[in-house]
C-alpha positions as CSV (number, residue, x, y, z in Angstrom):
1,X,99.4,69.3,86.3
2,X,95.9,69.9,88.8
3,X,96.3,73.1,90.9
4,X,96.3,70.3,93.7
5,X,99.6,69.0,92.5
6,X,100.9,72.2,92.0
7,X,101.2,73.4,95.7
8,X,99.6,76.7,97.2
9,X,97.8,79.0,94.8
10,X,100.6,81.6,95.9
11,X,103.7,79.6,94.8
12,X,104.2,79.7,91.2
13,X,106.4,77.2,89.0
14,X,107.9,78.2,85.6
15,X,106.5,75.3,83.1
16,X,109.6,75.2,81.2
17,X,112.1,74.5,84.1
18,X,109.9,73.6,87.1
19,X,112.2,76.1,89.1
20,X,110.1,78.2,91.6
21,X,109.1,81.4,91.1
22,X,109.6,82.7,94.4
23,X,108.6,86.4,95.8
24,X,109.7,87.5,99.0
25,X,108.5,89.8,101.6
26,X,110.8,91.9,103.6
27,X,109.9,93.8,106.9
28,X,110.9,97.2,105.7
29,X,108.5,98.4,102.9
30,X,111.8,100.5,101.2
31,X,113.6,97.6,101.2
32,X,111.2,95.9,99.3
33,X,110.1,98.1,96.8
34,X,113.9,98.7,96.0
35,X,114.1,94.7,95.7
36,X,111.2,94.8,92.9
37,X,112.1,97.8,91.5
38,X,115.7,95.9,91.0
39,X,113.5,93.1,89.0
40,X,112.7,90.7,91.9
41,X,109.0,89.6,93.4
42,X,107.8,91.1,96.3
43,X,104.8,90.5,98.6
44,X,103.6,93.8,100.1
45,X,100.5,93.2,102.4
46,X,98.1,96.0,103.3
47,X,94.3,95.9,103.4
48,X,91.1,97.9,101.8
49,X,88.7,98.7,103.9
50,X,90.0,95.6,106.5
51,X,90.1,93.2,103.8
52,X,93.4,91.4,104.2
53,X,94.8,91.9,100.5
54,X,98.6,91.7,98.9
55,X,100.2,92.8,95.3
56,X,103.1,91.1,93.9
57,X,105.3,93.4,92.0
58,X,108.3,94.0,90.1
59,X,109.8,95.8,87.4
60,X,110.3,92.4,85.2
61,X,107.2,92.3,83.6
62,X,108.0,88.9,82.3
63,X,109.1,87.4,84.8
64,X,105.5,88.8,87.1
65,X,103.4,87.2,83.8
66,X,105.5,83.7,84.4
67,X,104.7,83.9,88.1
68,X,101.1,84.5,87.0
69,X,100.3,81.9,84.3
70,X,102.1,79.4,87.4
71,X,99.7,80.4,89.9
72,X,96.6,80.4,86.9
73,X,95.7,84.2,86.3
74,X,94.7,85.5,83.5
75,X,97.7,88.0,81.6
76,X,94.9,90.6,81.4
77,X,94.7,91.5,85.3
78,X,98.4,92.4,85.3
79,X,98.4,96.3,86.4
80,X,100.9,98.6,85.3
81,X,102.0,101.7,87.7
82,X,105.4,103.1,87.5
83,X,107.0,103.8,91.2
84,X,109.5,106.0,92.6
85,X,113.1,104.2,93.0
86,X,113.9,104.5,96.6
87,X,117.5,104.6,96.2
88,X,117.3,107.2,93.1
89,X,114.1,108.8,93.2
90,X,113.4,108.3,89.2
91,X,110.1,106.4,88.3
92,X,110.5,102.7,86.7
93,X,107.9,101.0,85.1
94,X,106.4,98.2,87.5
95,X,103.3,95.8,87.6
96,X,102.0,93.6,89.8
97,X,99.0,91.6,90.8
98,X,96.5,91.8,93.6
99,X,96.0,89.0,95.8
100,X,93.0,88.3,98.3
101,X,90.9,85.8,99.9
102,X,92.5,82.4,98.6
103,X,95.2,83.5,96.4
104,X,96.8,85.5,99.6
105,X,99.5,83.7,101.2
106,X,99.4,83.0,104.9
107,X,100.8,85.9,107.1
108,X,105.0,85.2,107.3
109,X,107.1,85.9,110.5
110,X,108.3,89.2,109.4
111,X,104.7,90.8,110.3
C-alpha cells in the first residue's frame, strides 16, 4: 500500500487488521497524560522554539511501535521517558514519538 493510499501521514493502520490506530487529543493536558499513561495514544501539541511540534505517547509500548511502523517510522526513534501518573503520582514507563513539519496533524477544535 503507497503512503498516498494510506491516508494522512498522522493516521496509522495496523497491517494485520486494517483497524485504525487512533490517538486522541484532549483539551486538558491531565486528562491526557492519564489517558496514555492508562495505555491509550495521545496527541499533546506544544512548540520548540515556535516550531509547531507534537509527541504521541502512551505506556503500551507495542501498541506506539504499531502506530509507528503504520505511519512509516523507523522503531529506533521511539523515546522512552517514564512520567508521573496524575491520578497516583507513581512513575510508569512511557514512549512516544515526536511529530513536526509534515508528520504533525492539522490543529483539532479542542485548541
Amino acid at each position: 500500500m503507497s503512503r498516498l493510499s494510506a491516508g494522512p501521514p498522522w493516521r496509522g493502520r495496523s497491517s494485520a487488521s486494517s483497524r485504525p490506530l487512533n490517538w486522541r487529543e484532549f483539551p486538558h493536558r491531565r486528562d491526557g497524560l492519564a489517558y496514555a499513561l492508562d495505555g491509550g495514544l495521545w496527541l499533546h501539541r506544544f512548540a520548540l522554539e515556535g516550531t509547531p511540534m507534537a509527541h504521541v505517547i502512551s505506556s503500551d509500548r507495542d501498541a506506539l511501535l504499531a502506530w509507528g511502523r503504520a505511519v512509516g517510522f523507523d522503531p529506533r526513534w521511539i523515546q522512552y521517558k517514564p512520567l508521573r501518573h496524575p491520578r497516583t503520582g507513581v512513575r510508569v514507563p512511557a514512549w512516544h514519538w515526536d511529530l513536526w513539519g509534515d508528520r504533525l496533524p492539522p490543529p483539532s477544535a479542542l485548541g
